[in-house]
Residue frames as a rotation matrix with the C-alpha (Angstrom) as fourth column:
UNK 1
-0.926 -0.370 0.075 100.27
-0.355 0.921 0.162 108.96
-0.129 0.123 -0.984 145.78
UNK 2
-0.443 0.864 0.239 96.51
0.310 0.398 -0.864 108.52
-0.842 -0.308 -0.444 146.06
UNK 3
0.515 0.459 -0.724 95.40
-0.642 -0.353 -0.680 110.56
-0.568 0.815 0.113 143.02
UNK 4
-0.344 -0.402 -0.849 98.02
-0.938 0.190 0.290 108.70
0.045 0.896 -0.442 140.99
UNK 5
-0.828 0.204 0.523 96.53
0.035 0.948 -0.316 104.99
-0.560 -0.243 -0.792 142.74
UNK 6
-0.160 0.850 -0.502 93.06
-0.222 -0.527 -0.820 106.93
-0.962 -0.020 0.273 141.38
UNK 7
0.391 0.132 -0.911 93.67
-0.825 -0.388 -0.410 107.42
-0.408 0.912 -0.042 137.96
UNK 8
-0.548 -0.555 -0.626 95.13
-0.796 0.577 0.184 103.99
0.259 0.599 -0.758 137.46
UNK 9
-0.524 0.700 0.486 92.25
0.253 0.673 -0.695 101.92
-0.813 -0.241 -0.529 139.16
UNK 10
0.291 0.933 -0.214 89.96
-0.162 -0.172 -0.972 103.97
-0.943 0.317 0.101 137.19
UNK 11
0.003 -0.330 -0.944 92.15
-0.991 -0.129 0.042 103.78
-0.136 0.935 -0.327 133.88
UNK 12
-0.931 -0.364 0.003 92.67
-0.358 0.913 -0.197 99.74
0.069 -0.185 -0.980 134.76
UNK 13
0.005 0.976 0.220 88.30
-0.041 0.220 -0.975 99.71
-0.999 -0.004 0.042 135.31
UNK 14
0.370 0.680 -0.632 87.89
-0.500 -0.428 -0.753 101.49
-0.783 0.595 0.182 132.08
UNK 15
-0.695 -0.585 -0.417 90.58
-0.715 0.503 0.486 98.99
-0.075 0.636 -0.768 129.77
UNK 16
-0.954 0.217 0.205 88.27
0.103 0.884 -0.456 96.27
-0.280 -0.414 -0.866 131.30
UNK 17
-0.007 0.994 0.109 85.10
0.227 0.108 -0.968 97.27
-0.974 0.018 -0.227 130.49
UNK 18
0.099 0.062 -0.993 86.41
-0.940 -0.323 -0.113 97.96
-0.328 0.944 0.026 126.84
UNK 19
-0.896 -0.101 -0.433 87.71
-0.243 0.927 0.287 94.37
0.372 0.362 -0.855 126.56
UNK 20
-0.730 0.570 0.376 84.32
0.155 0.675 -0.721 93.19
-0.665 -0.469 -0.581 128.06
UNK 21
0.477 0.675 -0.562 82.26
-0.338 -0.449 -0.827 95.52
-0.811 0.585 0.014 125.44
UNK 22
0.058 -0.059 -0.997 84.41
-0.951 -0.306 -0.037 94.34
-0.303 0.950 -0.074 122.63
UNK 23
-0.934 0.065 0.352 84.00
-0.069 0.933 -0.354 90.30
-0.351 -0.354 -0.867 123.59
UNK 24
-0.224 0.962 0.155 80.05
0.326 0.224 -0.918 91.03
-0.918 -0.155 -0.364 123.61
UNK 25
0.156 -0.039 -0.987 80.38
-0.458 -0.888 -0.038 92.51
-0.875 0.458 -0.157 120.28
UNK 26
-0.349 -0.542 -0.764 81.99
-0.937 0.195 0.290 90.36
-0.008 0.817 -0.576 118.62
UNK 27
-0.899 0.322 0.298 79.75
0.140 0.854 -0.500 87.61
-0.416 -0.408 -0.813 119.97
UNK 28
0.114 0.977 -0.179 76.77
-0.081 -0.171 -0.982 89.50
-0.990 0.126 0.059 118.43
UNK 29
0.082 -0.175 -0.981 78.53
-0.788 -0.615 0.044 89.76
-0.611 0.769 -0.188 115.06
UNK 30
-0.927 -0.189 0.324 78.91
-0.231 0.968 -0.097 86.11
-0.295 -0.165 -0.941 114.91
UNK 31
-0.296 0.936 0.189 75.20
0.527 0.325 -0.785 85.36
-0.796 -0.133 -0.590 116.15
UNK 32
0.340 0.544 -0.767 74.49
-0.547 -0.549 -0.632 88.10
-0.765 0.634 0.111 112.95
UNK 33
-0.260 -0.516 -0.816 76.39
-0.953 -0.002 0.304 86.54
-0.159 0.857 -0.491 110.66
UNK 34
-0.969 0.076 0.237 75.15
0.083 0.996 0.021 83.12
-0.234 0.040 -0.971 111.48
UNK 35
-0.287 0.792 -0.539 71.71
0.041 -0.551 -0.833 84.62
-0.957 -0.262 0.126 111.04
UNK 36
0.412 0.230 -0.882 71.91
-0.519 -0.736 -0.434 86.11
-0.749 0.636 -0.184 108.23
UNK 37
-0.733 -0.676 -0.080 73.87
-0.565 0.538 0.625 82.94
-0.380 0.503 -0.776 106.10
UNK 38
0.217 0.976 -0.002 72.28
-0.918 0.204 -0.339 80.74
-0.331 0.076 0.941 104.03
UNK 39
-0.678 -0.566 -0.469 72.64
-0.551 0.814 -0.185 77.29
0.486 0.134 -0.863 104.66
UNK 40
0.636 0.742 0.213 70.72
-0.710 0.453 0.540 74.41
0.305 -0.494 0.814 105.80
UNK 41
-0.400 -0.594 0.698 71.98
-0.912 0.332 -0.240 72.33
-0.089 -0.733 -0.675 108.72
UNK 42
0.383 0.464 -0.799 71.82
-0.368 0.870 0.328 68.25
0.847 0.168 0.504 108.06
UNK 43
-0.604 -0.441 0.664 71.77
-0.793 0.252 -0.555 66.86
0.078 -0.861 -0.502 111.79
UNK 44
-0.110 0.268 -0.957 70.99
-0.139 0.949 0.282 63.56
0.984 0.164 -0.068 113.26
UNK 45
0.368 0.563 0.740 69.61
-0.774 -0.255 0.579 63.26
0.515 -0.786 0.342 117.00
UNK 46
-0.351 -0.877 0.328 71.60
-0.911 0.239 -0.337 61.77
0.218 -0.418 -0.882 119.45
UNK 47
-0.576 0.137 0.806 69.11
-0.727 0.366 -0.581 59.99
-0.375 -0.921 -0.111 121.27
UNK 48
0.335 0.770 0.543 66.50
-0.035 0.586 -0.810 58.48
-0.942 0.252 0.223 118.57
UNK 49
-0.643 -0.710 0.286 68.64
0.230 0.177 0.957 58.94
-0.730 0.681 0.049 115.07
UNK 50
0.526 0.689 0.499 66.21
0.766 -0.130 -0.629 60.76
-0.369 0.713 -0.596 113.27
UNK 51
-0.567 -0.694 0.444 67.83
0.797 -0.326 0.508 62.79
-0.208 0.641 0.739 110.52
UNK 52
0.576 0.644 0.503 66.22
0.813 -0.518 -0.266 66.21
0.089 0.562 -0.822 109.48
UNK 53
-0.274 -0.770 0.577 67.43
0.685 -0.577 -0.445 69.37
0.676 0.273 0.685 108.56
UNK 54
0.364 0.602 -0.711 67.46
0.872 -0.488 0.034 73.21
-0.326 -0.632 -0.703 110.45
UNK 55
0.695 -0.259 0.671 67.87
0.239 -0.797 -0.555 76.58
0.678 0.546 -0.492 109.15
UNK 56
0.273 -0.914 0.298 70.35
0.499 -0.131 -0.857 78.81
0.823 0.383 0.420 110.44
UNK 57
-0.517 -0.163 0.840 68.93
-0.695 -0.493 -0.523 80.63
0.500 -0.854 0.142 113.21
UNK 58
0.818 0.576 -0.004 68.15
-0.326 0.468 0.821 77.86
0.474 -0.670 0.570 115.03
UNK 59
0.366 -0.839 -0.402 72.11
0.708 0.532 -0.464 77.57
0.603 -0.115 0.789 115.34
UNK 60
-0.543 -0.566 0.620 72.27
-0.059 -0.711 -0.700 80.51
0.838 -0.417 0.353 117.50
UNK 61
0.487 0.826 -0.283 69.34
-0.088 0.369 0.925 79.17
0.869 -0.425 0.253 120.17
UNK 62
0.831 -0.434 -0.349 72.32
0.552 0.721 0.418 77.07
0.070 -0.540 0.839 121.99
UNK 63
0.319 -0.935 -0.158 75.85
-0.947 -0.319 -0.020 77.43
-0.031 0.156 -0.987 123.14
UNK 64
-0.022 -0.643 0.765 76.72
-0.612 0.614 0.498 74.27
-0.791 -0.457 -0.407 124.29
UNK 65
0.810 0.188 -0.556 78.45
-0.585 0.325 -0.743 72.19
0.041 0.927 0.373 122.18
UNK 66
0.688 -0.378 0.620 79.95
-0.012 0.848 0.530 68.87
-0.726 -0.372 0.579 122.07
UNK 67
0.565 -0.617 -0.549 83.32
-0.783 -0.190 -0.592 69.15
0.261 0.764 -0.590 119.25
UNK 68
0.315 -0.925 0.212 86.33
0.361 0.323 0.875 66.94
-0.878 -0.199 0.436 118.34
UNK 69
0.996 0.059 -0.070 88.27
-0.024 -0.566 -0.824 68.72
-0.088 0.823 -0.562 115.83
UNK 70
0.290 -0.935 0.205 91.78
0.560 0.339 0.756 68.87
-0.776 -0.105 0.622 114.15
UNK 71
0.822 -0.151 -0.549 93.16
-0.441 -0.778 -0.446 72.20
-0.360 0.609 -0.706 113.31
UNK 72
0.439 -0.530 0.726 95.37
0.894 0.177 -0.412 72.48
0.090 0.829 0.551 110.12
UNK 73
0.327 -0.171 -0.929 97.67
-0.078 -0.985 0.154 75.75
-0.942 0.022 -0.336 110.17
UNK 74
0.404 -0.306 0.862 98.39
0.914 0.178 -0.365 76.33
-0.041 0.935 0.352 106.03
UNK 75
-0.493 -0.283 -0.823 99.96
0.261 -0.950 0.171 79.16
-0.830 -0.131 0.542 104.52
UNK 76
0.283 0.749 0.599 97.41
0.935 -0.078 -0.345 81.11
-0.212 0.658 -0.723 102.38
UNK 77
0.607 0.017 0.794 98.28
0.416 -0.859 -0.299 84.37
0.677 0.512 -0.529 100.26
UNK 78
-0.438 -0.837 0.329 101.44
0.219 -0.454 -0.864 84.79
0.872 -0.306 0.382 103.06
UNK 79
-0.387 0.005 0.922 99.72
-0.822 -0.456 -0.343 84.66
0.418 -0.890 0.181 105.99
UNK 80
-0.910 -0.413 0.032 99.36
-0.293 0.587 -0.755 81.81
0.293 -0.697 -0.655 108.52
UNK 81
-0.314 0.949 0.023 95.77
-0.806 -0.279 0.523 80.30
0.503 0.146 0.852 108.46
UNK 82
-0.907 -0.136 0.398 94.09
-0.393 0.611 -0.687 77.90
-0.149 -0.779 -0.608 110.88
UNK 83
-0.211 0.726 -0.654 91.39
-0.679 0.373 0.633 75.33
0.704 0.577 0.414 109.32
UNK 84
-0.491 0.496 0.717 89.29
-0.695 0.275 -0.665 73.46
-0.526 -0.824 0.210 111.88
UNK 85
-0.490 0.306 -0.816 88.14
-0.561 0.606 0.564 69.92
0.668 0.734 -0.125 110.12
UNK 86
0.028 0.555 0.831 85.30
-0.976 0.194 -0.097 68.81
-0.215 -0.809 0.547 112.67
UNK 87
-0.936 -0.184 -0.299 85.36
-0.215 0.974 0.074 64.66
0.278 0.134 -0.951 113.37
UNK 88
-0.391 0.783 -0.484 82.24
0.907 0.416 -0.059 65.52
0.155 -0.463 -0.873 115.46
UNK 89
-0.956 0.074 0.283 80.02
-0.113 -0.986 -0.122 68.27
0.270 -0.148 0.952 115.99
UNK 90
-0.331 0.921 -0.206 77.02
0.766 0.389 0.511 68.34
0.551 0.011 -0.834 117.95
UNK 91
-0.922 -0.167 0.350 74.41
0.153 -0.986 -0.066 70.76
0.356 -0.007 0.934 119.38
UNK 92
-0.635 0.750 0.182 71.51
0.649 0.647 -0.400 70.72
-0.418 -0.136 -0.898 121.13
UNK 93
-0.862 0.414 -0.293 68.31
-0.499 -0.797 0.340 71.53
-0.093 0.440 0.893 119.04
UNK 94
-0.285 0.628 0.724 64.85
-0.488 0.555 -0.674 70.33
-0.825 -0.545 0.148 118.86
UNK 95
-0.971 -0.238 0.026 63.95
-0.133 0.627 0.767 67.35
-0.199 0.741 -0.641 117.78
UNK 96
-0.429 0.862 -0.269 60.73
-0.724 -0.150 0.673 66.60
0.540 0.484 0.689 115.87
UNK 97
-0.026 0.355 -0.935 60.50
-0.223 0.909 0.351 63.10
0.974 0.218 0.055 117.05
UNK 98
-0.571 -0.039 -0.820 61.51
0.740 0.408 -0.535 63.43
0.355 -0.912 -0.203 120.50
UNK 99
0.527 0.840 -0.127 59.55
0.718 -0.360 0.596 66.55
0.455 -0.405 -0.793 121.14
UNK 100
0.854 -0.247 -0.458 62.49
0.249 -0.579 0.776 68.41
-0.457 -0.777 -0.433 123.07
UNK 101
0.652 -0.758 -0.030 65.95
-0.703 -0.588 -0.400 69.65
0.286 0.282 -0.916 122.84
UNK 102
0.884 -0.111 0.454 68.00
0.141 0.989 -0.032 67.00
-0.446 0.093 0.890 122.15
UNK 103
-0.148 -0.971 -0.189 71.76
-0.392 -0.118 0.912 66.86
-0.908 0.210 -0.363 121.00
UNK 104
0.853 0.179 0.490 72.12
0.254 0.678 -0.689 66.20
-0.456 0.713 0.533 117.63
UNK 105
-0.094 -0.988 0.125 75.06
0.437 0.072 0.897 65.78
-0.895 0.139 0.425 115.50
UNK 106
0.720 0.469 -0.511 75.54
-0.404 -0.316 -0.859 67.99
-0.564 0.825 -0.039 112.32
UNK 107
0.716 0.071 0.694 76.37
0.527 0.597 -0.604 66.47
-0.457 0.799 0.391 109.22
UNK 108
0.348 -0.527 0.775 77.78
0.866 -0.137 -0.481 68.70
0.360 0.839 0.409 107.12
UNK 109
0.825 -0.254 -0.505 79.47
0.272 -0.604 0.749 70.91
-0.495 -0.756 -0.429 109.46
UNK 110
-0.343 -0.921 -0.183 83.08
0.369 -0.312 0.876 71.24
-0.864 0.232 0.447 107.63
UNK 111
-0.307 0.288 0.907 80.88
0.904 -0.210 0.373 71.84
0.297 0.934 -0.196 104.18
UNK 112
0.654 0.723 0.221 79.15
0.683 -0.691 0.238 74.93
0.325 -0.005 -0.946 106.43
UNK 113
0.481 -0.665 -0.571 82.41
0.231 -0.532 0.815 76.09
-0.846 -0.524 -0.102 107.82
UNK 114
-0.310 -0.902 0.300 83.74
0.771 -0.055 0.634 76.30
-0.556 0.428 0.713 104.53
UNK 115
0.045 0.831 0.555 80.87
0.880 -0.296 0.371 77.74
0.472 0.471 -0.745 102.91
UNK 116
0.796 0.323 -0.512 80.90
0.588 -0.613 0.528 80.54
-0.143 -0.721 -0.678 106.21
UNK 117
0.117 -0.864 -0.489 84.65
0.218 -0.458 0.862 81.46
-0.969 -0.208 0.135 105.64
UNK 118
-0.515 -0.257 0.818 84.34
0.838 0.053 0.544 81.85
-0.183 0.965 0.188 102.16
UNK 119
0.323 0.942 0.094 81.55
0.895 -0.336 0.295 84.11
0.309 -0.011 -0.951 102.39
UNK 120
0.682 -0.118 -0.721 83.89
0.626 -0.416 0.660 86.23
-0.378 -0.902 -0.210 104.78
UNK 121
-0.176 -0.948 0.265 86.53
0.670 0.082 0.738 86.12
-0.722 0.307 0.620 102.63
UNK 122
-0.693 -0.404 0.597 85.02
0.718 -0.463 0.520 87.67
0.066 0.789 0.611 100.16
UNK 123
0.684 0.555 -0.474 82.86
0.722 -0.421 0.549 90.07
0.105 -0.718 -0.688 102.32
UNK 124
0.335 -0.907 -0.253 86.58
0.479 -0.067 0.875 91.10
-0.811 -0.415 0.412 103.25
UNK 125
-0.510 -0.571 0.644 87.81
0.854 -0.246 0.458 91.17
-0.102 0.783 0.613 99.63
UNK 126
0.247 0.749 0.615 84.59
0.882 -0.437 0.178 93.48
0.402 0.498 -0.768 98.47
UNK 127
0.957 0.210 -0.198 85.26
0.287 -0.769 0.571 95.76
-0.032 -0.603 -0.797 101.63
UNK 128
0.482 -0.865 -0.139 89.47
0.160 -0.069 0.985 96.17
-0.862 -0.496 0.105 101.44
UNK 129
-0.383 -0.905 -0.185 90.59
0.004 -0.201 0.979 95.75
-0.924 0.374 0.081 98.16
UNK 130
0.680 0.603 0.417 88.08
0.485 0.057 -0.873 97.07
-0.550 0.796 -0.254 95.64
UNK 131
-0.169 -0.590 0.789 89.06
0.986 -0.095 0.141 98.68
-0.008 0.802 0.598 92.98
UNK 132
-0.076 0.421 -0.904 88.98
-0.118 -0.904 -0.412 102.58
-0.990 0.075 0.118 92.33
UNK 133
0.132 0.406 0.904 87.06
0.953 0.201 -0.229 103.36
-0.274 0.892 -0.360 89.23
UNK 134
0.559 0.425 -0.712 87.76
0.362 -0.898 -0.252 107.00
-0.746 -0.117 -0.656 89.60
């Protein structure tokens, strides 16, 4: 009874540290992909309303983030898709004017989410359903 209690703690550790290693993973792949995009971020500072832009990795600095949003589920090419249309989006990053990290609101958030999933999409397409030339 003990060897079998054994081999299921340790099988019940080792499930757990895969879901914890594939979580952190997929959090880096993100933080790469947000990296590596190329967009410029139009935000607007919470506190003094100065408007200026930031590049891309300055969107991976922060987690915290302030959201109201209103998902859309569509069907797309037969399969069930969820579209996130941001009312608000904010983040804290540094302002010029105030000198510090400072919430600001981005601007054209739904224009970079669309931009980001496109990108994926056809990342996706390039990597699944090329063609054979052979």
């Amino acid at each position: 009874m003990t060897v079998r209690f054994m081999i299921t703690a340790v099988m019940g550790a080792l499930l757990l540290g895969w879901v914890i290693f594939c979580g952190v993973q997929f959090i880096f792949q993100g933080r790469r992909r947000i990296a590596g995009a190329d967009f410029i971020g139009q935000v607007k500072c919470e506190k003094c309303g100065t408007e200026y832009t930031v590049s891309p990795q300055e969107f991976n600095k922060g987690i915290m983030t302030k959201t109201r949003s209103l998902t859309k589920t569509q069907v797309y090419r037969g399969a069930f898709v969820d579209t996130p249309h941001y009312a608000y989006y904010a983040k804290k990053f540094y302002c010029p004017c105030c000198k510090k990290r400072e919430y600001a609101q981005v601007l054209n958030i739904n224009e970079i989410n669309e931009d980001m999933r496109q990108q994926r999409y056809e990342e996706l397409k390039e990597r699944y359903f090329q063609e054979d030339t052979e």
